[in-house]
DOMAR-794867 format. One line per field, with one value per residue (C-alpha): x, y, z; chain; residue number from 1; residue in three letters. Coordinates in Angstrom, 3 decimals. Last residue first. Layout:
! residues N
u = X:...
v = Y:...
w = Z:...
ch = A:...
i = NUM:...
aa = Ala:...
***
This chain:
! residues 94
u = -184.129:-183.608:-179.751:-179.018:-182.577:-183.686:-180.098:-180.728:-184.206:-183.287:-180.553:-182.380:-185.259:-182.546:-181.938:-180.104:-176.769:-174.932:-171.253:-169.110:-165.502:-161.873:-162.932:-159.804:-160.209:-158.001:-155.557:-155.237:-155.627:-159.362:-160.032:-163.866:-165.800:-169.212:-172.426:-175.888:-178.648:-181.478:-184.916:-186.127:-183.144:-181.872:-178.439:-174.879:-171.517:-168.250:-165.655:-162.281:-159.582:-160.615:-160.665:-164.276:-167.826:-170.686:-173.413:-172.966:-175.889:-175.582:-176.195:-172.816:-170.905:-173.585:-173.560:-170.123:-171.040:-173.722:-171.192:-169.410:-171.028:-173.182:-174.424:-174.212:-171.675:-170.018:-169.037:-168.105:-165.378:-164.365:-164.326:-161.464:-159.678:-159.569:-161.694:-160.623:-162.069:-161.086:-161.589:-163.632:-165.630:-166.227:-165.296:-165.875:-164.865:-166.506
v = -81.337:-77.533:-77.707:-75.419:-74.061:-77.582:-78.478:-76.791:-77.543:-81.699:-80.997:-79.455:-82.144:-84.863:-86.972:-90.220:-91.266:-93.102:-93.462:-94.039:-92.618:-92.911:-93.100:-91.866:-90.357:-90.858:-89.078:-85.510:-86.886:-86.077:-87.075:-89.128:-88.365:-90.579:-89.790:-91.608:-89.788:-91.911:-91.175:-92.607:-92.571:-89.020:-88.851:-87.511:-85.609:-85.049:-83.678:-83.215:-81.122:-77.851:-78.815:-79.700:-77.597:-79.624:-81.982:-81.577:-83.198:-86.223:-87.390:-87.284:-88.998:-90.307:-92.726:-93.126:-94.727:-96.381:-98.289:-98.963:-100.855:-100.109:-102.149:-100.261:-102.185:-103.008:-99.654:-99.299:-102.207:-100.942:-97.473:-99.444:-100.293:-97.101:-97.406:-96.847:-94.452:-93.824:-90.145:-89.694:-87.382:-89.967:-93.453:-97.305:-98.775:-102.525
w = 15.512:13.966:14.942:17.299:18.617:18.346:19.426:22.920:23.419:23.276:25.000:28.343:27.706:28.168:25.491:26.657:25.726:23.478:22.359:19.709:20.059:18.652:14.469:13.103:9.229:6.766:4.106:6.532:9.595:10.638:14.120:14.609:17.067:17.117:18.663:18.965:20.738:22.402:23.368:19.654:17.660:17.166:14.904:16.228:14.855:16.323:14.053:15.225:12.925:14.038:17.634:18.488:19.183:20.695:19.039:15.363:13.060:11.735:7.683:6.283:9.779:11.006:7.609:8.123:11.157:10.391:7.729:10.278:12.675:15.148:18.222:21.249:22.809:19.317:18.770:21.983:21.377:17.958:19.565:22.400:19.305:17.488:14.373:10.761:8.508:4.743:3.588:0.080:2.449:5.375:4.157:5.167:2.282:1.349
ch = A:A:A:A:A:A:A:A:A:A:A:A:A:A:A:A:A:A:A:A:A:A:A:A:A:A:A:A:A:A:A:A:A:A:A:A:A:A:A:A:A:A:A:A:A:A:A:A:A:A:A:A:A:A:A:A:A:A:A:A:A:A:A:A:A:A:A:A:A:A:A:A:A:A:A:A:A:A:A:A:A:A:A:A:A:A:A:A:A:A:A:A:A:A
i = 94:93:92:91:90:89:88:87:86:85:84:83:82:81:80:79:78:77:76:75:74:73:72:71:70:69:68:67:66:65:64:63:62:61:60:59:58:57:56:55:54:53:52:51:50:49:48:47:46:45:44:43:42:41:40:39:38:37:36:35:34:33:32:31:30:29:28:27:26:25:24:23:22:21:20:19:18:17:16:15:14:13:12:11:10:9:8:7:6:5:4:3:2:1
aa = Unk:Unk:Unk:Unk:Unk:Unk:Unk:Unk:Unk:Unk:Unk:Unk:Unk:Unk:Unk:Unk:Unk:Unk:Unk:Unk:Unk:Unk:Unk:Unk:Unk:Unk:Unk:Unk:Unk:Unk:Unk:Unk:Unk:Unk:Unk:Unk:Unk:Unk:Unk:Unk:Unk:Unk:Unk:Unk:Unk:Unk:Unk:Unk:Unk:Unk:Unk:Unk:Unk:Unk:Unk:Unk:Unk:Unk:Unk:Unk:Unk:Unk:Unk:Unk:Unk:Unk:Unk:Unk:Unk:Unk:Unk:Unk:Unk:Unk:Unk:Unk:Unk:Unk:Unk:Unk:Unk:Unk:Unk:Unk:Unk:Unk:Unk:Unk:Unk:Unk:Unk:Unk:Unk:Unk
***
């Protein structure tokens, strides 16, 4: 099974195989978030962070584009906070 982000293979970092795992995701999610996320912050032009709502949570991976694959280096988690929440509804349309 390929794990890709626009025809673009991905392959974890070990330390985002390890967060990946803390917060239980694999990789198809994350190519999933990838296509389907929305973007949380502004990146370098060739890093793409992108995150999906579940529940009170936010789930985010960064991922570095190198030209014939994609570098997954961080999955992470966090609560939404009504100050986030407000800024990607006005962002976003979450």
């Amino acid at each position: 099974m390929n794990f890709t982000y626009k025809g673009k293979l991905i392959l974890p970092t070990k330390s985002a195989l390890n967060e990946l795992s803390e917060i239980d995701i694999n990789l198809y999610e994350v190519s999933e978030i990838l296509e389907k996320g929305f973007e949380i912050r502004k990146r370098a032009k060739n890093i793409i962070e992108r995150g999906v709502q579940r529940g009170n949570k936010i789930i985010n991976v960064v991922v570095v584009d190198l030209g014939n694959y994609c570098k997954l280096i961080h999955a992470g988690e966090f609560t939404l906070s009504k100050k986030f929440k407000k800024l990607m509804r006005d962002k976003n349309g979450i």
